[in-house]
C-alpha positions as CSV (number, residue, x, y, z in Angstrom):
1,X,126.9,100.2,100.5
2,X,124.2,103.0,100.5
3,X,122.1,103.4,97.4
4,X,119.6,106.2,96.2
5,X,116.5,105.7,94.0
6,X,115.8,108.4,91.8
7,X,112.3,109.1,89.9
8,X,111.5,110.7,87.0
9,X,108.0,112.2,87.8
10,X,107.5,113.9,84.8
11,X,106.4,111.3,81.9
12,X,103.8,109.3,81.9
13,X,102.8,107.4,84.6
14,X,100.4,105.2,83.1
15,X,96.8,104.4,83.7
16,X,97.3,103.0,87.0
17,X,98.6,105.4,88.8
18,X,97.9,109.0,90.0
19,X,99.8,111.7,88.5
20,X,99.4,114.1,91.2
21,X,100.2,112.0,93.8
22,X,103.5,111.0,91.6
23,X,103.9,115.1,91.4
24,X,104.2,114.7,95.1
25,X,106.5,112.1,95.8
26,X,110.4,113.3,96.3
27,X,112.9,113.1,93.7
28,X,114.7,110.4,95.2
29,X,115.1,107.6,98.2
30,X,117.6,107.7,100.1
31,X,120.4,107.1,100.8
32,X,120.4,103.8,102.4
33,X,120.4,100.4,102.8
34,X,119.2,98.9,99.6
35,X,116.7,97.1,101.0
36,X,115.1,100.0,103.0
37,X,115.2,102.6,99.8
38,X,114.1,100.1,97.7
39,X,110.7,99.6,100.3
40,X,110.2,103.5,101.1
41,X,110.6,103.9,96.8
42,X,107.5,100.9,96.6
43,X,105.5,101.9,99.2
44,X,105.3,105.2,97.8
45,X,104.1,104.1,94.1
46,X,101.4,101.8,95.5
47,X,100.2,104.7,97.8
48,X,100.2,106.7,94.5
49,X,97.6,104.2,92.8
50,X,94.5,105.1,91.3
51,X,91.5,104.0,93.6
52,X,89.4,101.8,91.5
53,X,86.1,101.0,92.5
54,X,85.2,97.5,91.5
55,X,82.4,96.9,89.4
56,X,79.1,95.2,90.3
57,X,78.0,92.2,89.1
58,X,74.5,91.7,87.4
59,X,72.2,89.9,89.3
C-alpha cells in the first residue's frame, strides 16, 4: 500500500529545529512505499536542524 506523510509546519517546532527551513519543507511525502516516505519525511527534519556549534572547553 502507498502512504503519505503530512506536516503541520505551522506550530512550534521546538528549539532544535529551524523554523524557516520547516517553512520550506512540502506539505507532505509522498505517496509511496512506507518505507521510502517515511526516509524522504526524516531526512528532511534532520536537514532542518539548528546548526549548533559546540562549546569549548576550558583549558
Amino acid at each position: 500500500p502507498l502512504v503519505c506523510i503530512y506536516l503541520n509546519k505551522y506550530g512550534k517546532v521546538g528549539p532544535h529545529l529551524d523554523h524557516q527551513r520547516i517553512q520550506q519543507l512540502p506539505d507532505h511525502f509522498g505517496p509511496g512505499r512506507a518505507s521510502s516516505v517515511l526516509q524522504q519525511c526524516v531526512q528532511a527534519c534532520v536537514g532542518s536542524l539548528l546548526t549548533i556549534k559546540p562549546q569549548s572547553s576550558p583549558a
